[in-house]
Structures are given as C-alpha cells and as structure tokens.
N, C-alpha and C positions, 0 to 999 in steps of 0.2 A: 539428493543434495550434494554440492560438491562440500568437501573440507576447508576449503580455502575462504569460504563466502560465510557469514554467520547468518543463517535464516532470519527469516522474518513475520511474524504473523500480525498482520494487518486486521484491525477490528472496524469495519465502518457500520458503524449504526445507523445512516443516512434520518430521515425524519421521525428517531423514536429517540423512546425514552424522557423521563421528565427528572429533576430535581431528586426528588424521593428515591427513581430507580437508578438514577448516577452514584446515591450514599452506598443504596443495595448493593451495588454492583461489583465496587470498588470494596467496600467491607467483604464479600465473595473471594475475590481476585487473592486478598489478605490472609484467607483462610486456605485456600485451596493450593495459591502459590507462594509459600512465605518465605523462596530464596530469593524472590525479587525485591521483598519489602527487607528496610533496617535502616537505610543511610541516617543520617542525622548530622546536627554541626559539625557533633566530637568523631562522628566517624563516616565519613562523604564518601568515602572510598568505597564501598560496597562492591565485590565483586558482582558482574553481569552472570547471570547463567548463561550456557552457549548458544541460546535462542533468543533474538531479540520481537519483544511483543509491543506494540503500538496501536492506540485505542483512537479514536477516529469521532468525535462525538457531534452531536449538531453544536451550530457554532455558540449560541447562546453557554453550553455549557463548558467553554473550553478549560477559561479557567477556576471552574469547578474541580473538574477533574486534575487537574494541576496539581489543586490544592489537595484534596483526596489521597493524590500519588505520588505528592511532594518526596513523601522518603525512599519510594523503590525507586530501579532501574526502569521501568515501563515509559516507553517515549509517550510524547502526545503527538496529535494530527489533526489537521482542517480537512476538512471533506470541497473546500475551496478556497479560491481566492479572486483577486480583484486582478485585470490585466491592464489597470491604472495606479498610477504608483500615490499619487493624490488627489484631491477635489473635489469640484460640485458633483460627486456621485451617490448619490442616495441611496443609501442601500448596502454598498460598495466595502470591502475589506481589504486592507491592503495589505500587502506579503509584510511590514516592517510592523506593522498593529502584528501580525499571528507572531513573529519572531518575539514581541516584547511580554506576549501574554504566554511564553512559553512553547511556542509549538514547534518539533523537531519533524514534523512530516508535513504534508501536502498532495489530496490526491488531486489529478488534473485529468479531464477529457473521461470522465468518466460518460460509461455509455448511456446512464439514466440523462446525464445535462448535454451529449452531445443531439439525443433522440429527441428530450420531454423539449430543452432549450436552447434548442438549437446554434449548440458551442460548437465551433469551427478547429480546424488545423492550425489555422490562424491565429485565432484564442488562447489555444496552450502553447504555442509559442509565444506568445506573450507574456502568457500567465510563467514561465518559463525562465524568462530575463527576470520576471521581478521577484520572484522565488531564490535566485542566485545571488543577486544583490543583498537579500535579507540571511542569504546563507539560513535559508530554508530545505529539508530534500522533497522534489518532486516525487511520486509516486505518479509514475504516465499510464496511463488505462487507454489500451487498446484493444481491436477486438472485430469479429468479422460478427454477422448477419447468418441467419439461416438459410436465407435466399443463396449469401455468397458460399457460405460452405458447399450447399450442394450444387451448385455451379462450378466447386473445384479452384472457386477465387479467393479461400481463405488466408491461405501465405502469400498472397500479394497483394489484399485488399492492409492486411497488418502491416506488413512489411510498408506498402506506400504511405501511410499512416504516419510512421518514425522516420521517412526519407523527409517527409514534409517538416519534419524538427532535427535535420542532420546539423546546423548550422547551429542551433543552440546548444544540441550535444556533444556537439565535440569542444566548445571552451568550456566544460566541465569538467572537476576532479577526478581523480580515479574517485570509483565507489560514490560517487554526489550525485546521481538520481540513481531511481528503484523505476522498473518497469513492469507494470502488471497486465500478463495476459488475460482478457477476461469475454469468450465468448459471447456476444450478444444474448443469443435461443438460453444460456444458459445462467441466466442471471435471476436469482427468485423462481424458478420454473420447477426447481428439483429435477432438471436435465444437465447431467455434466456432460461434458468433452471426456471422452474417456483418456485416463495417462497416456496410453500412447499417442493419442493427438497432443495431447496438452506439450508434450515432448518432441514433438515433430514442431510444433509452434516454437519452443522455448529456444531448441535448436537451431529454427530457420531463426530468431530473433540473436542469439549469439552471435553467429553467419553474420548477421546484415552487420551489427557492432563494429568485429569484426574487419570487414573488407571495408566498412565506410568509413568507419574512424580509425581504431587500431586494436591491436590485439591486448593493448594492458586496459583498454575500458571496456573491451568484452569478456577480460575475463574477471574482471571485479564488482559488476554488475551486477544487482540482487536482480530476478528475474522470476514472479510471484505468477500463481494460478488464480484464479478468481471466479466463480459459477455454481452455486450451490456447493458450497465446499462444506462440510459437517465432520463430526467425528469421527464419521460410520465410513466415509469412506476417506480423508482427508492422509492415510498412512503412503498409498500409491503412488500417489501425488510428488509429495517429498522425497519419495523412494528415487523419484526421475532427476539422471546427473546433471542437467540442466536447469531444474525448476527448484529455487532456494526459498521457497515459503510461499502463503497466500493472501489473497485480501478477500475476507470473510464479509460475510454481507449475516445474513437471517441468523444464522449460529450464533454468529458474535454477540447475539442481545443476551442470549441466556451465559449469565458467568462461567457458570458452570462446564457448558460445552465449550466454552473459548479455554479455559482450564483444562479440560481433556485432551484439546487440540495440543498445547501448551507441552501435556506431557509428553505426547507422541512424537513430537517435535526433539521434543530434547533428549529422549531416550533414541531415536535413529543421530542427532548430533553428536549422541555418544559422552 
C-alpha cells in the first residue's frame, strides 16, 4: 500500500444476506470495530481510522444498513446501477435514487453481470456519466479470463477494458473513481492471482493512468484486488506498492473475517 492513498476494503455481499443477518452483522462490525462507531449530532466529527471500509449490500437493504451505520465512518455501496438517468424502466435504479438513500460507492462491470448479463463496455460507460452526475464513486471491475491469462493476454485484455472508458475518466476528479482488479478463474473458486501477478496488474494499470490521462489521477487512484481474498491470505496483497485494498466477495459475509481483514489493514497502514 502506498502512504499517500488511504485503503480501502470493499465488502460485496452480492445475492446474500436477509434483514435479520444485516442487524447481525452490523451489531458484529460494533463489537469488533469500535473506532469506526461514535459519531452522533453533538459529535459528527468522528475521526476515520486510516483504513476506509465499505459494505456493498443487495440493493433492497441499502438503507437498512444506512440506518444501522448511521453513526460510524463505514461508507455504503450499490452493487449497481441504472445507465438511465429516468423512466419507463422497470426494474431500473438510478445513480440520483442511491446518492439520496445514502450511497458513497458503486460497483460497475463487475465480472458476475458482465458474464451471467451480459453488460458491455459500453454499459459502464454509461453507468459512469450517471454516477458523476450523482457525485456517486465508481468502483470499475475489471479482469481477464483463464483462457486469457494462459494465452499471455491478460495485461491487454484489462488494459483494453479501461482504454474503452478513457474518455470518461479522464473528466474525473483526482481520487473519484476506485478501480478494482479482479481475475475472472479467481472469483469464488478459492484460486487467487498470486501478489506478484496481482502487482504486475496493479502496476500495468497505474502505467495505462498514467500515460493516458496524467500522472495526478495515477497517482491518487485507489487500485483494489479482488478474487477469493480472506484473512488467511489477504496481508500480501496490501503489502504490494501498488494495490491500496480489496473488494471481497465470500469473506465479507462472515463479520467477523471482514473485522480481521479490517485489522490487518490498519496495522500495515500504520
């Protein structure tokens, strides 16, 4: 992790969890981290610890959880959005509904809804604009294929990935989206990338920043791991000067282990 960048650990729960285990969970979080919890009317100001954590929940329970973690630091997150800003869309969310119900994250082109539903380049660039407009932050998931790795086309299958959204990223803020690396083979498999790839990636993605846009939004850029990430190994990871945190997928359900993470996290933040 670099110093300059404040981590970040991304919790997505994708299709779990119900009502009862959102109380559990959050009462957990309470116990296990209680420098994130205090804020309150008479005292808002709560300092952040030097790790920022963000919990990712199905959409039904956004602002459950909201409510739940009204008084810590803990960001929220949509696990999607709409790449219609209104209308006869059934179904449909739109970036300006998450910003009102609280939501400071958004993950986009995630490799479950680019494979299962077939979401495009095109898509998250949409989804993109209307996340800016709502002064939402993108969390972009990108990520090669097993097929591509061993074909040797994984840093340019990623890499074309983000050329395909240079035009939205570059009328971005410093620091206003997060970019998460996240293997295909290694999502739910309990097969990681090992750190040194995940750093070969993190680095070729710095690179592309970089030379395509400029050197102050490559280098303020959170830039997350994502693939079976767990306790057990999740120290490595963070160790690499490139890679500022993860988006957790199966850990994240259990408190407990997103708490472990949590500490490890902030004891290399220092």
């Amino acid at each position: 992790m670099n110093s300059n960048r404040t981590p970040l650990l991304a919790a997505n729960w994708k299709m779990n969890h119900h009502w009862e285990n959102c109380e559990q969970y959050c009462a957990a979080l309470r116990e296990n981290l209680p420098e994130y919890f205090g804020a309150s009317a008479d005292n808002p100001a709560v300092v952040a610890p030097g790790v920022e954590l963000a919990i990712f929940p199905p959409l039904p329970y956004l602002s459950l959880i909201y409510r739940l973690l009204e008084d810590s630091t803990i960001f929220l997150g949509s696990q999607d959005v709409s790449r219609y800003e209104e209308g006869a869309f059934t179904g449909e969310v739109s970036s300006l509904m998450l910003s009102d119900v609280g939501c400071d994250y958004c993950l986009l082109g995630h490799s479950e809804r680019r494979d299962m539903l077939g979401e495009t380049d095109a898509d998250v660039a949409l989804k993109l604009k209307r996340l800016q407009q709502a002064e939402v932050m993108p969390v972009i998931c990108v990520g090669e294929s097993r097929a591509q790795r061993e074909a040797g086309r994984a840093v340019e299958h990623t890499l074309a990935q983000l050329s395909e959204l240079k035009d939205e990223l570059g009328s971005f803020d410093l620091g206003g989206f997060v970019i998460a690396y996240e293997p295909i083979w290694a999502i739910g498999t309990g097969h990681n990338a090992s750190p040194q790839d995940a750093q070969e990636m993190a680095a070729a993605i710095r690179t592309w920043l970089r030379d395509s846009l400029n050197d102050e939004l490559a280098d303020s850029t959170l830039l997350l791991y994502g693939g079976s990430v767990s306790p057990d190994n999740i120290r490595p990871y963070l160790e690499c000067p490139d890679i500022d945190g993860a988006l957790i997928g199966g850990s994240s359900l259990d408190a407990d282990k997103y708490a472990q993470m949590a500490r490890i996290a902030l004891e290399l933040a220092g």
